[in-house]
Structures are given as C-alpha cells and as structure tokens.
C-alpha positions, 0 to 999 in steps of 0.5 A, a space after each residue: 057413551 055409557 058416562 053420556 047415559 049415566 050423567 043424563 040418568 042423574 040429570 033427570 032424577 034431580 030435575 025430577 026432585 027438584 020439580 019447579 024449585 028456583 035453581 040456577 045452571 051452576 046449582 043444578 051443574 053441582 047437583 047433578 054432580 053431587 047425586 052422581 057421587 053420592 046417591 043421595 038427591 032425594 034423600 039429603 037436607 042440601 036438597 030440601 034447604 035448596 027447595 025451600 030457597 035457602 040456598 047459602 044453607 044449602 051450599 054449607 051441606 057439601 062439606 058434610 059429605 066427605 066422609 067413608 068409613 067414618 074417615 075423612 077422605 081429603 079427595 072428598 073434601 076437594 070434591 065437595 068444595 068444588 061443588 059447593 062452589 060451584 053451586 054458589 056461583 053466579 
C-alpha cells in the first residue's frame, strides 16, 4: 500500500512537470520510474529535452545518471538502460 502511494505520489509530480507536453505511456512509464530513483523530474535536462519534443536527445540523457559517489554503479547502468528503453518504445 505504501509503494501504491509512493508510486502514485511520483506519477503526479511528472505529470505535474510535464504539464501538456506530448508524451506517450511508455515515456511517461520511464519517467515515472526515473524521478522515482533519482528525484530529479524537474530538475534534469532529459526532462526539459522531452518537452521541447526532442525525444531521441532525451532518451541519450539516462545513461548520465548512473553514477553515486562519483563511481559507476553497473545496477544503475541496467536501470537506466532499461528506462531508456522503455521511453523509446513505440
């Protein structure tokens, strides 16, 4: 139940950033996913790119956040791989 309020809690904070930009399911699916791991919704240039339409720049911007610590982590890697992905997908 908490994850259902959590997950509904980032839904509405990228809808909310997004405001009426063109966005499919699966990038909005990746989106969600993306602010949920990392906070950064309003904050990052994927978002900004995915408003301004250049979705195939925006897909690129995943795989600069796959760092902690200034290290690589390769869980991270797969995740944002899997995002990007995901946003892609038609």
């Amino acid at each position: 139940e908490r994850f259902e309020q959590d997950m509904q809690r980032y839904a509405d904070e990228v809808s909310h950033v997004l405001g009426d930009a063109s966005t499919t399911q699966n990038q909005f699916d990746a989106l969600v996913s993306f602010h949920y791991n990392t906070g950064a919704i309003a904050t990052a240039t994927l978002t900004t790119l995915h408003k301004q339409g250049k979705f195939a720049e925006a897909a690129k911007e995943f795989g600069k956040w796959v760092h902690s610590g200034h290290k690589v982590l390769p869980g991270l890697v797969k995740r944002r791989a899997a995002e990007a992905a995901l946003y892609q997908k038609t």
